[in-house]
VEXLOKOL-614603 format. One record per residue: chain; x, y, z of N, C-alpha, C in turn; residue number from 1; residue in one letter. Coordinates in pm, 1 decimal, decimal comma, padded with zeros to 6 digits. Layout:
<pts>
+-------+----------+----------+----------+----------+----------+----------+----------+----------+----------+-----+------+
! kette !      n_u !      n_v !      n_w !     ca_u !     ca_v !     ca_w !      c_u !      c_v !      c_w !  nr ! rest !
+-------+----------+----------+----------+----------+----------+----------+----------+----------+----------+-----+------+
!     A !        X !        Y !        Z !        X !        Y !        Z !        X !        Y !        Z ! NUM !    A !
...
+-------+----------+----------+----------+----------+----------+----------+----------+----------+----------+-----+------+
</pts>
This chain:
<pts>
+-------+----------+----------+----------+----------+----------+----------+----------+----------+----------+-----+------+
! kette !      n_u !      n_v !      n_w !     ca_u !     ca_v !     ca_w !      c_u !      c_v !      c_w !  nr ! rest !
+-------+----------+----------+----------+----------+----------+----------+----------+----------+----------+-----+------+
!     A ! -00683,4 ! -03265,8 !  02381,5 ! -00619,9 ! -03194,2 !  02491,0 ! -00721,7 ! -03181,6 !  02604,1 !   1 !    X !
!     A ! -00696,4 ! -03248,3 !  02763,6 ! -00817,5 ! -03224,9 !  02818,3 ! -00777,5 ! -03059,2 !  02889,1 !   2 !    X !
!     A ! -00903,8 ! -03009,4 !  02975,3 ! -00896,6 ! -02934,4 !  02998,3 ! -00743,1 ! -02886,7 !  03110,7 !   3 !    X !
!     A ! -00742,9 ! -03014,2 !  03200,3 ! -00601,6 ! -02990,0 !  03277,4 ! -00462,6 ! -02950,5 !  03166,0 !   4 !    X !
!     A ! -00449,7 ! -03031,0 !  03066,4 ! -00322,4 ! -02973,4 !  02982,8 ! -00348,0 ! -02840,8 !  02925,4 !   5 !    X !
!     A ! -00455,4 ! -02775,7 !  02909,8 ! -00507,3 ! -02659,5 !  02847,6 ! -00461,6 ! -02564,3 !  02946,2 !   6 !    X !
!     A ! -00498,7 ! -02555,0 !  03073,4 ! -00486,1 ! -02488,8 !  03216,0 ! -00307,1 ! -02490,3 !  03214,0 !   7 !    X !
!     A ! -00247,6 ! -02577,7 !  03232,5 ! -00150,9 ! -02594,7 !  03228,5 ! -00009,4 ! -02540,1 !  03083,3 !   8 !    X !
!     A ! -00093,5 ! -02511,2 !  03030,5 !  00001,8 ! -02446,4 !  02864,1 ! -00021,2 ! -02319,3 !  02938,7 !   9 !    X !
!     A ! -00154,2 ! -02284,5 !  02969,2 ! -00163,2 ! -02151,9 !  03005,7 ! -00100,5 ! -02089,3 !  03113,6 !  10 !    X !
!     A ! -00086,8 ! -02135,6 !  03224,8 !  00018,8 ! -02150,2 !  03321,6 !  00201,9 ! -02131,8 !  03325,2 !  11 !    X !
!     A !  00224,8 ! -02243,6 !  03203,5 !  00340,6 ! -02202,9 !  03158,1 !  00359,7 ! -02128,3 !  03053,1 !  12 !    X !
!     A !  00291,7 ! -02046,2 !  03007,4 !  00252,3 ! -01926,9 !  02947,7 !  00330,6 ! -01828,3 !  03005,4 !  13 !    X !
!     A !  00204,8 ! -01821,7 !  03123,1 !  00263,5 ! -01677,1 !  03242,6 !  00378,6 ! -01700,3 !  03293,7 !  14 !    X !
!     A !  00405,8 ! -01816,5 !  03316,5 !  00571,1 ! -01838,8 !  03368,6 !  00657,2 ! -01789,0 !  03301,0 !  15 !    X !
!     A !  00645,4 ! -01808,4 !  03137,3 !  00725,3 ! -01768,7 !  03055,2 !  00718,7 ! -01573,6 !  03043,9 !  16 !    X !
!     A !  00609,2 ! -01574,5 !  03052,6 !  00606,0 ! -01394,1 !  03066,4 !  00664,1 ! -01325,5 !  03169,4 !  17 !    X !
!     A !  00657,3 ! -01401,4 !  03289,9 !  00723,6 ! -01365,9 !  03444,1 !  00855,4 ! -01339,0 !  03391,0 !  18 !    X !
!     A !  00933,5 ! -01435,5 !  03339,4 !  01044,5 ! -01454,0 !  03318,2 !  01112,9 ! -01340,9 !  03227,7 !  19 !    X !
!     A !  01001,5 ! -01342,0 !  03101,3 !  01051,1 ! -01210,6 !  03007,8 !  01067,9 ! -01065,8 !  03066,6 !  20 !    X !
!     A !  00919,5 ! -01100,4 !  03140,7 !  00924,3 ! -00916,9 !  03183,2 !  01023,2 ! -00912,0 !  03337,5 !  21 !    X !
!     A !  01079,5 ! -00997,1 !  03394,8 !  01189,3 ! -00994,8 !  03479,6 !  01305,4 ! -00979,3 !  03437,8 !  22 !    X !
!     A !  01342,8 ! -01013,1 !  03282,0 !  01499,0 ! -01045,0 !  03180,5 !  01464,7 ! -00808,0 !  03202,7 !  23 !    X !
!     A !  01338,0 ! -00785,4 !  03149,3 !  01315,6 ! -00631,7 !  03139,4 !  01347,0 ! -00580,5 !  03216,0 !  24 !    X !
!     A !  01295,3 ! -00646,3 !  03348,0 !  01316,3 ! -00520,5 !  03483,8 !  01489,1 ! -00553,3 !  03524,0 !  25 !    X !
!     A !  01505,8 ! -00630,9 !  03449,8 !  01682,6 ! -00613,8 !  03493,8 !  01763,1 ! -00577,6 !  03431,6 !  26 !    X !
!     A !  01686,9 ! -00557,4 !  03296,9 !  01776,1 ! -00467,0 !  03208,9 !  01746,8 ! -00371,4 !  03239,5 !  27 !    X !
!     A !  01672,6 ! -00302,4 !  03217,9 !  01593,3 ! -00131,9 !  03283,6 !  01689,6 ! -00072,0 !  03445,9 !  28 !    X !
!     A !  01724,7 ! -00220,7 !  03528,8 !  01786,4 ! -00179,7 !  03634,2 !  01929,0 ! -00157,3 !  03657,0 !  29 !    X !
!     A !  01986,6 ! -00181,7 !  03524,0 !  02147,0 ! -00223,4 !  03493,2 !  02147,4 ! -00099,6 !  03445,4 !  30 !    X !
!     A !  02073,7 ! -00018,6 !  03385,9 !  02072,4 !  00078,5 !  03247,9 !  02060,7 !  00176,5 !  03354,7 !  31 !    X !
!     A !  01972,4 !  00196,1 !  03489,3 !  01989,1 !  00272,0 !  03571,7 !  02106,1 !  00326,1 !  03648,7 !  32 !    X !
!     A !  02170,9 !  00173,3 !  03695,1 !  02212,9 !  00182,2 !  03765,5 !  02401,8 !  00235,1 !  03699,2 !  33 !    X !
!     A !  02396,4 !  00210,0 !  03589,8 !  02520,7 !  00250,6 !  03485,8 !  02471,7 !  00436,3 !  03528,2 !  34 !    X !
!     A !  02387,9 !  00450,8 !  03524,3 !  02338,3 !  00679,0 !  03483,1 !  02369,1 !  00662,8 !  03626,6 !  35 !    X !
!     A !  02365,6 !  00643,8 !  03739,9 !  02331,2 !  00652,5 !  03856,6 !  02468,2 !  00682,6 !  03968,7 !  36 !    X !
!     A !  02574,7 !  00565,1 !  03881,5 !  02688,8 !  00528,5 !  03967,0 !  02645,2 !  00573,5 !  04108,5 !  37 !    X !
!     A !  02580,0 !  00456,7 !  04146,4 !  02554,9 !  00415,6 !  04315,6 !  02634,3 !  00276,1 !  04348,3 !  38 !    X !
!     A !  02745,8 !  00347,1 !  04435,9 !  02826,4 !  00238,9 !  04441,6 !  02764,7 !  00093,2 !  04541,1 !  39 !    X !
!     A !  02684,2 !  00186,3 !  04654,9 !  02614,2 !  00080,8 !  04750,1 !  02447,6 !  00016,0 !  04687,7 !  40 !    X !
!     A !  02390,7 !  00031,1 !  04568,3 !  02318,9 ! -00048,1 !  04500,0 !  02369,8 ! -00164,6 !  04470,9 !  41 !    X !
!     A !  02280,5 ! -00238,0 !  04509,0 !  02263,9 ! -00439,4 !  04491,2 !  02292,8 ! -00438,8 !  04326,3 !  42 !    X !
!     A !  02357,1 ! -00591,7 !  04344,2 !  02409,6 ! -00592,1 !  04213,3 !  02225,7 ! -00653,5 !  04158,1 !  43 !    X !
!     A !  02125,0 ! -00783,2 !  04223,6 !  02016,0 ! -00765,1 !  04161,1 !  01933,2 ! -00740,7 !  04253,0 !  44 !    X !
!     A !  01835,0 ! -00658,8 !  04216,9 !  01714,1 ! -00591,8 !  04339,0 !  01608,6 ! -00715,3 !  04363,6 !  45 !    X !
!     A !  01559,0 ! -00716,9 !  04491,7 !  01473,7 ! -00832,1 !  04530,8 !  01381,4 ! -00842,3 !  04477,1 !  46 !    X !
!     A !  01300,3 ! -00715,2 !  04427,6 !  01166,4 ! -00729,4 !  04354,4 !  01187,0 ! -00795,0 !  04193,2 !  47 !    X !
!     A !  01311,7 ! -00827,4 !  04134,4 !  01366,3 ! -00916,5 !  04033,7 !  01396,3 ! -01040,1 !  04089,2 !  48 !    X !
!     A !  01443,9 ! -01079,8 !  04193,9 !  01467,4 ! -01143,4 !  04244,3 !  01374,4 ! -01291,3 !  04271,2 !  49 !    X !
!     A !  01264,8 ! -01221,9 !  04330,5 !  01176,7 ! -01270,1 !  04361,1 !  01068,1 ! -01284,6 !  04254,0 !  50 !    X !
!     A !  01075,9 ! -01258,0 !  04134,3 !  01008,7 ! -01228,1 !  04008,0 !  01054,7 ! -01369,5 !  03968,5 !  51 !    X !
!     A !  01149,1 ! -01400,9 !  03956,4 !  01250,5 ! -01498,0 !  03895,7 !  01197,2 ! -01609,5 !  03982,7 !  52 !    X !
!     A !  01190,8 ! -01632,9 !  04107,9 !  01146,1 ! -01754,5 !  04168,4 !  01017,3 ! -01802,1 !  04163,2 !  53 !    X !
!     A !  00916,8 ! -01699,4 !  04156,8 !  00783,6 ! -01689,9 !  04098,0 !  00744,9 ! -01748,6 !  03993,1 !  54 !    X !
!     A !  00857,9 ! -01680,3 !  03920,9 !  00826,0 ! -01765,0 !  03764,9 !  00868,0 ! -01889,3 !  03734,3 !  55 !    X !
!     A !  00991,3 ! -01921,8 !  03824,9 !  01042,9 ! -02084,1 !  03841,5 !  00911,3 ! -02132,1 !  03849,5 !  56 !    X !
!     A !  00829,1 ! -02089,1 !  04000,3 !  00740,9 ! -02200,4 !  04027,4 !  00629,6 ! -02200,5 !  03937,7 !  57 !    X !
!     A !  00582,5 ! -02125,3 !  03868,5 !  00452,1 ! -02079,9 !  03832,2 !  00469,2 ! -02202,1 !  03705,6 !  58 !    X !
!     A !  00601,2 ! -02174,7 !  03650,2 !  00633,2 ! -02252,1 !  03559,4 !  00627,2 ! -02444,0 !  03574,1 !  59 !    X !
!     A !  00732,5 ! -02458,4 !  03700,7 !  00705,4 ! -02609,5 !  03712,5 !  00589,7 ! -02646,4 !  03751,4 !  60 !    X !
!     A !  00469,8 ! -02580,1 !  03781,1 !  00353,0 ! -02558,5 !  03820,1 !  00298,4 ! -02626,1 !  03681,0 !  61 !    X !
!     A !  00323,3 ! -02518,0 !  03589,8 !  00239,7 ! -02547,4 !  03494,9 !  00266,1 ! -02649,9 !  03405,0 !  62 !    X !
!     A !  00351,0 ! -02704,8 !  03433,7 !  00439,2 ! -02832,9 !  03355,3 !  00374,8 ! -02949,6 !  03396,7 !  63 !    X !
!     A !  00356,1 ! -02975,4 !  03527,0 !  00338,1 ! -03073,4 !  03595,5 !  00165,6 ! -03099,0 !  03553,5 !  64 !    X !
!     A !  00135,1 ! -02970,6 !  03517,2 ! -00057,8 ! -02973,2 !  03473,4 ! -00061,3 ! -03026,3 !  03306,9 !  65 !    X !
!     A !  00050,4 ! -02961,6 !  03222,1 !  00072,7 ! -02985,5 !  03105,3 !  00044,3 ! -03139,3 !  03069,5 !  66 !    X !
!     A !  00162,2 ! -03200,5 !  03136,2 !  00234,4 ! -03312,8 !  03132,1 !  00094,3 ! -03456,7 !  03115,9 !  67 !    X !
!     A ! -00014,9 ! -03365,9 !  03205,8 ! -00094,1 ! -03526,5 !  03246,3 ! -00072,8 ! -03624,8 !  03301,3 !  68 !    X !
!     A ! -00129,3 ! -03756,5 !  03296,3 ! -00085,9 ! -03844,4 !  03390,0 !  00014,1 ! -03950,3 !  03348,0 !  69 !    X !
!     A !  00079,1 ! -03951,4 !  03461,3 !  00184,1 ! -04052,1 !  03433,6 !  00173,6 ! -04192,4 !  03374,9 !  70 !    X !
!     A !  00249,2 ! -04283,8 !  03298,6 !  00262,1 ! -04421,4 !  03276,6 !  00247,4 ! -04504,0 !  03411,3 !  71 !    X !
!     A !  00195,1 ! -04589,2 !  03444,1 !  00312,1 ! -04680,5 !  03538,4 !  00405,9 ! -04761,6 !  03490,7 !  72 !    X !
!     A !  00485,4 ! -04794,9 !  03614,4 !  00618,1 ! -04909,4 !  03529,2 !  00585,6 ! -04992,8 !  03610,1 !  73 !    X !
!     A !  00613,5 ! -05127,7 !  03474,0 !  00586,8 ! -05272,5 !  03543,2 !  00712,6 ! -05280,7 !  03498,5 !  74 !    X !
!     A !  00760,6 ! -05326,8 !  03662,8 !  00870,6 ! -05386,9 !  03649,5 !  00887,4 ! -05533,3 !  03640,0 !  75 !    X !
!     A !  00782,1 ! -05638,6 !  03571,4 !  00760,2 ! -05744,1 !  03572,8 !  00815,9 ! -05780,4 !  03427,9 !  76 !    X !
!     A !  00771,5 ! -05644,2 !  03332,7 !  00821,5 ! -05682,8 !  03211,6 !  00951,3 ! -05674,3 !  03176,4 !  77 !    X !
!     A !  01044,0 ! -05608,6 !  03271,0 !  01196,7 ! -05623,3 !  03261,3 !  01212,0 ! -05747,2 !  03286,8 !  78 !    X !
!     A !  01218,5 ! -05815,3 !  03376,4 !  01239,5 ! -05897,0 !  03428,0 !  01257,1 ! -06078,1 !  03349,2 !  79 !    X !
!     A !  01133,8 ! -06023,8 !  03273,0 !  01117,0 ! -06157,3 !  03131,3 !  01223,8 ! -06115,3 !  03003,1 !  80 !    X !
!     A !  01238,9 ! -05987,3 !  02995,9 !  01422,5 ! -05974,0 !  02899,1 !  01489,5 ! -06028,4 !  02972,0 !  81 !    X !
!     A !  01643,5 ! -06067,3 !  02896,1 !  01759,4 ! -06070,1 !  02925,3 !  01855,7 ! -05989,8 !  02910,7 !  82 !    X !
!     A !  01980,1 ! -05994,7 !  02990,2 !  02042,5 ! -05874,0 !  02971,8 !  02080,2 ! -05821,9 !  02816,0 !  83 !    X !
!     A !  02083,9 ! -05919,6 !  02739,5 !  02132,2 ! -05893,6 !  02599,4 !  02035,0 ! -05816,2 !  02523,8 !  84 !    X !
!     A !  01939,3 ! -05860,3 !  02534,3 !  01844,2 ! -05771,8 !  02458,6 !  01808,2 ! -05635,6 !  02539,1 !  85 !    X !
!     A !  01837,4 ! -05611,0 !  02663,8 !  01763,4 ! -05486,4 !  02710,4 !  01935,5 ! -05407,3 !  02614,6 !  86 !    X !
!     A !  02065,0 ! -05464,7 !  02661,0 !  02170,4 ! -05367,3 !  02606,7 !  02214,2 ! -05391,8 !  02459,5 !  87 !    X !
!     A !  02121,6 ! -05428,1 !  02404,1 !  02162,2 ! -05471,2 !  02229,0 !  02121,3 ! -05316,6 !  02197,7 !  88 !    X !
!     A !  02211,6 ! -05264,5 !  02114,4 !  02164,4 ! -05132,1 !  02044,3 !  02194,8 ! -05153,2 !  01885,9 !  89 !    X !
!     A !  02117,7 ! -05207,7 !  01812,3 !  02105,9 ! -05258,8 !  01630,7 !  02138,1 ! -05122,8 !  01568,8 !  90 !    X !
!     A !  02076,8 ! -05011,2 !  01612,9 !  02106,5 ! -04880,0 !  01487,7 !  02272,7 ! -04836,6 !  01523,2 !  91 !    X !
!     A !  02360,3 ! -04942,2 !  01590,3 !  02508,1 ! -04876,0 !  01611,0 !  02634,5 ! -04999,4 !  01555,6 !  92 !    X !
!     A !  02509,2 ! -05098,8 !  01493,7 !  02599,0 ! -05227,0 !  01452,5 !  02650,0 ! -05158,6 !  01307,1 !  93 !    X !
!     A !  02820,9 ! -05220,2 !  01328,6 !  02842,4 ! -05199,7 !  01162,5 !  02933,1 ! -05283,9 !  01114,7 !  94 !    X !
!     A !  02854,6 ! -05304,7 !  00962,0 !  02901,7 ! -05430,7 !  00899,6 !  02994,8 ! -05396,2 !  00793,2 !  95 !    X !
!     A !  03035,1 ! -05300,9 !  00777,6 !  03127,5 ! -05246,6 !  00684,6 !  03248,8 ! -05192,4 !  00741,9 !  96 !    X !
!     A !  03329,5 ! -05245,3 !  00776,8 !  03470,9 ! -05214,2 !  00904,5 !  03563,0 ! -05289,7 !  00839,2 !  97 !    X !
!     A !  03659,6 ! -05262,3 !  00908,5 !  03809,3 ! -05329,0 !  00861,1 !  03839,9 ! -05511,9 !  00876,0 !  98 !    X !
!     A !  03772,8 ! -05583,6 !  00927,9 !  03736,1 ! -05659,7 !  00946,6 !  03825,5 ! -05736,8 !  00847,2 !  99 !    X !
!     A !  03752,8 ! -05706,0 !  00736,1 !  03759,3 ! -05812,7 !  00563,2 !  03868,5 ! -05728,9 !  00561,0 ! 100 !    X !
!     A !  03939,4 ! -05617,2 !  00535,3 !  04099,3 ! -05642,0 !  00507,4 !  04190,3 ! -05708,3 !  00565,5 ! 101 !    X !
!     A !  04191,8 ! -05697,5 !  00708,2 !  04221,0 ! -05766,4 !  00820,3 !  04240,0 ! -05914,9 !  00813,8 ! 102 !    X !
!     A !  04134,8 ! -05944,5 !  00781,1 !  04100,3 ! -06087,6 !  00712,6 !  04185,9 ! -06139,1 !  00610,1 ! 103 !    X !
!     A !  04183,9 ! -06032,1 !  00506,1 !  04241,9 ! -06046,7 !  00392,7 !  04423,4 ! -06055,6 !  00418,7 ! 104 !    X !
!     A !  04469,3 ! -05980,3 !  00545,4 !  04623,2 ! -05965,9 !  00571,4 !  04619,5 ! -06113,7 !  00649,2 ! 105 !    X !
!     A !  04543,4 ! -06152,6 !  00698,8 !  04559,0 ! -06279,3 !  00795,7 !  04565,6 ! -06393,9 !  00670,2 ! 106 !    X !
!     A !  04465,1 ! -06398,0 !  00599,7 !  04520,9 ! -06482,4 !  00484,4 !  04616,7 ! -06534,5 !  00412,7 ! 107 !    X !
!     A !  04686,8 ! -06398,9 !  00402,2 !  04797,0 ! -06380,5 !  00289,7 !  04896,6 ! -06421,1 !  00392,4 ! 108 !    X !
!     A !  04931,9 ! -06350,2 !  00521,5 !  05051,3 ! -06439,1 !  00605,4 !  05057,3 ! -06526,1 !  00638,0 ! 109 !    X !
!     A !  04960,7 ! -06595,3 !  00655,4 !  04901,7 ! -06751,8 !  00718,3 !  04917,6 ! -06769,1 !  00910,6 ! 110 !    X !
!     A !  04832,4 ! -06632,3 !  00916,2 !  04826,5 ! -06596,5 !  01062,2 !  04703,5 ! -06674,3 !  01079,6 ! 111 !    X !
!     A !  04738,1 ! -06758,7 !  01236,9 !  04620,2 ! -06853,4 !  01263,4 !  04517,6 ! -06809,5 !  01325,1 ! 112 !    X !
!     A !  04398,1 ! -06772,3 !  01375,9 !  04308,0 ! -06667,9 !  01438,1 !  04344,0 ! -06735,7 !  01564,5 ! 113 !    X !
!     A !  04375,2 ! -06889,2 !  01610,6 !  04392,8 ! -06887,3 !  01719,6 !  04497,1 ! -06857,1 !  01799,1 ! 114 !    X !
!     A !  04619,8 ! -06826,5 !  01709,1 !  04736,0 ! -06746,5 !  01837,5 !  04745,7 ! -06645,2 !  01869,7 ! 115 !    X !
+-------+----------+----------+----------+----------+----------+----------+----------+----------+----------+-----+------+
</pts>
């Protein structure tokens, strides 16, 4: 782990705490505002508000440190596939289907596969 992904766990750490202790201050402010019946109180107060965007960023902040450095893409090596093999998907082939009964009814009527 170098030190940037280390910085970065820690980062989205506090993001994640921003977030908890903001889920708090809005419960604490709902629970008030139920004892209170103030009809002209905001449904959420800005200092939550703004808790919440804080912690958005603090968070994609710390993701982006997490994450490390990117791959590049060579797009040279697409280019040498063909379309068949980039859209072949093998773990969805199946060889056990109706096929062979099918087969087996085409037999027995003397249905030609080519009509």
């Amino acid at each position: 782990v170098t030190m940037a992904g280390a910085f970065g766990k820690v980062v989205v750490a506090l993001g994640v705490l921003l977030f908890v202790h903001s889920g708090f201050s809005m419960s604490q402010y709902k629970a008030l505002l139920a004892v209170a019946e103030d009809p002209d109180a905001p449904d959420i107060p800005i200092d939550v508000l703004i808790e919440v965007v804080l912690a958005c960023a603090v968070t994609l902040v710390g993701v982006l440190f997490a994450v490390g450095r990117f791959q590049p893409i060579h797009v040279a090596d697409e280019r040498e596939r063909s379309l068949d093999v980039l859209d072949s998907r093998p773990d969805f082939a199946l060889y056990n289907h109706r096929g062979r009964a099918f087969a087996a009814l085409r037999k027995r009527f003397g249905v030609d596969a080519a009509e």
